[in-house]
C-alpha positions as CSV (number, residue, x, y, z in Angstrom):
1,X,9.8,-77.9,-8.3
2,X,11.6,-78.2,-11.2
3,X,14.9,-75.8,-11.7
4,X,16.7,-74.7,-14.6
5,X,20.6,-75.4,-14.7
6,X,23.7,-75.7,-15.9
7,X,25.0,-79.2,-16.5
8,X,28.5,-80.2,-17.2
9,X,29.1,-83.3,-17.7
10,X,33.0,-83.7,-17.4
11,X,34.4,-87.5,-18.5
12,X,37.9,-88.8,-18.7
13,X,38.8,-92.7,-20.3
14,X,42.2,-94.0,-19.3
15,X,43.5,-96.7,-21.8
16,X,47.0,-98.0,-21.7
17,X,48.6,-95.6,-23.9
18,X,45.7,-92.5,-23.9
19,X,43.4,-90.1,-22.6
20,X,40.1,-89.4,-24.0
21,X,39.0,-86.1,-22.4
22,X,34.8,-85.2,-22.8
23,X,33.5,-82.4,-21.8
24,X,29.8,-81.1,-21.9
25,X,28.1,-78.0,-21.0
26,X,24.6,-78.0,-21.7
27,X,21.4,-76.2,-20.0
28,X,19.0,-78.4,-18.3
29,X,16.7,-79.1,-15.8
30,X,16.7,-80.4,-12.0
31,X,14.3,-81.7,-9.7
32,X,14.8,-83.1,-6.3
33,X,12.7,-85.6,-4.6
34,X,13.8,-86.9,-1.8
35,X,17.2,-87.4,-1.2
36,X,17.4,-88.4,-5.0
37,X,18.5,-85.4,-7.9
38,X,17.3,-85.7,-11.1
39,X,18.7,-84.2,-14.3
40,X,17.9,-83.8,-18.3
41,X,19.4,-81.9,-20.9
42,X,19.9,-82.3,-24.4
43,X,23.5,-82.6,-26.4
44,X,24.0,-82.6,-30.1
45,X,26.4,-85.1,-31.9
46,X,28.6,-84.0,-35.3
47,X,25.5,-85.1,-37.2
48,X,23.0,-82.6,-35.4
49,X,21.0,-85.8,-34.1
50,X,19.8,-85.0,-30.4
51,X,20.2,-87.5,-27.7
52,X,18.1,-86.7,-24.7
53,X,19.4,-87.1,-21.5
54,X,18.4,-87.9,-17.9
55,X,20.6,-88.5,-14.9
56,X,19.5,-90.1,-11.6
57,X,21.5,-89.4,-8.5
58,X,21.6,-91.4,-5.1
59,X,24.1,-91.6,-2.8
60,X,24.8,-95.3,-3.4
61,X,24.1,-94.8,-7.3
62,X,24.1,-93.1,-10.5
63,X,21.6,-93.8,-13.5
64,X,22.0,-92.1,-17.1
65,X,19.6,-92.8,-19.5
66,X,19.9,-91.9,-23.3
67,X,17.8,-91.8,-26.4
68,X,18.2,-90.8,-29.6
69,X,21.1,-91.1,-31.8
70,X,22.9,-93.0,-29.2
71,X,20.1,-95.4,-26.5
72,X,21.3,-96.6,-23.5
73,X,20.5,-97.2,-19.6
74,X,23.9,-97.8,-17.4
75,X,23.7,-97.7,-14.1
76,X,26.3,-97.4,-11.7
77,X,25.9,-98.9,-8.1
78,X,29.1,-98.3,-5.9
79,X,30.8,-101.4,-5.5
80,X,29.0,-103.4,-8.2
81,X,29.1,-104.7,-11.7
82,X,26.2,-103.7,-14.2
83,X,26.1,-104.3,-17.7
84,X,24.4,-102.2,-19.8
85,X,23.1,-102.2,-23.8
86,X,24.9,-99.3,-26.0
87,X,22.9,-98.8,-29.1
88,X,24.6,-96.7,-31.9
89,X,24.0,-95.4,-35.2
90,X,26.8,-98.2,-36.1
91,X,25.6,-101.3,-34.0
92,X,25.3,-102.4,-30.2
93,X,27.8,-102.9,-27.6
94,X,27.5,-104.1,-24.6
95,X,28.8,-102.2,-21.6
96,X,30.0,-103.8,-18.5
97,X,30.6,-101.1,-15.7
98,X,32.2,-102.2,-12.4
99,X,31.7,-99.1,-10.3
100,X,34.5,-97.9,-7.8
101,X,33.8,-94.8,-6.4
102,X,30.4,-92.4,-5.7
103,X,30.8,-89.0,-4.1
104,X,27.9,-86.7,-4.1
105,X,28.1,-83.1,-2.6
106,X,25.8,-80.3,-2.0
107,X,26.5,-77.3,-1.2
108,X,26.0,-73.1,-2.2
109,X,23.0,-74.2,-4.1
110,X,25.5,-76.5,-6.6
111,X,25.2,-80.3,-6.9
112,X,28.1,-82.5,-7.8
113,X,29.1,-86.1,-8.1
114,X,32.1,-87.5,-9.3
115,X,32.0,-91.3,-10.7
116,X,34.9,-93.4,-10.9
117,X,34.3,-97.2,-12.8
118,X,36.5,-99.7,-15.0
119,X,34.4,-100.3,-18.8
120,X,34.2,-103.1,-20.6
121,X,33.3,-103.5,-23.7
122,X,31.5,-106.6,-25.5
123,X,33.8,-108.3,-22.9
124,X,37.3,-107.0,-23.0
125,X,38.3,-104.0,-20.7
126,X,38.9,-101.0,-22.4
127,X,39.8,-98.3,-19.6
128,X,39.4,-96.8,-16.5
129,X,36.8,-94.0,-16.4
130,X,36.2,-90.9,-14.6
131,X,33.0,-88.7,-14.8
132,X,32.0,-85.6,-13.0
133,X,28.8,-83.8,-12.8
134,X,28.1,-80.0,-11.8
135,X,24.9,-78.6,-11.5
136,X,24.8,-75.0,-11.0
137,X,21.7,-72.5,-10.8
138,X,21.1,-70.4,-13.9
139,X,21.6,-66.5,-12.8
140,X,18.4,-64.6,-12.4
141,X,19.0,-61.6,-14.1
């Protein structure tokens, strides 16, 4: 049965010289099936363009998927490198992800998983990456 939530979507790039904080707080959805959670919400750029957004969670992976003004499917696979097409207003990248770290925990009805991968882009690394998902009940009130 499908819930509604609270995402946040907390992500952190390391470069050699800066830190590029991201932080997004968004209502959603969740359905669990399995021992697999699945997640969509929808975030607005400066533009007003929505991107849709779904999030598959494993214990050995994570999958995010998004269309509109930014397309992309990257998946993360603990211990692996995936590469991944990044289609922008502005043009395509391509994404390699070499995935260090997977932690997902459940408890007092709130999901979260912290991600932890190097990024490369078009070839050339560009930093070390954090990302950390909540998912928390909406209040019934």
């Amino acid at each position: 049965m499908k819930k509604n939530v609270v995402i946040t979507v907390r992500g952190l790039q390391r470069q050699v010289d800066e830190e590029e904080p991201v932080e997004v707080i968004s209502a959603g959805t969740y359905l669990r099936k399995d021992d697999i959670h699945y997640l969509s919400y929808e975030e607005a750029d400066e533009d007003g363009k929505i991107t849709k957004n779904r999030i598959k969670i494993t214990p050995e992976s994570i999958e995010m998927t998004k269309q509109g003004g930014i397309t992309t499917q990257m998946l993360f696979v603990r211990g692996q490198k995936q590469y991944a097409c990044y289609a922008t207003p502005f043009g395509d990248l391509t994404l390699g992800m070499t995935t260090k770290h997977i932690k997902v925990t459940e408890e007092n009805m709130q999901i979260s998983a912290a991600l932890r991968y190097d990024l490369e882009v078009n070839g050339t690394h560009m930093s070390e990456c954090e990302l950390d998902i909540e998912v928390k009940e909406c209040a019934v009130g």
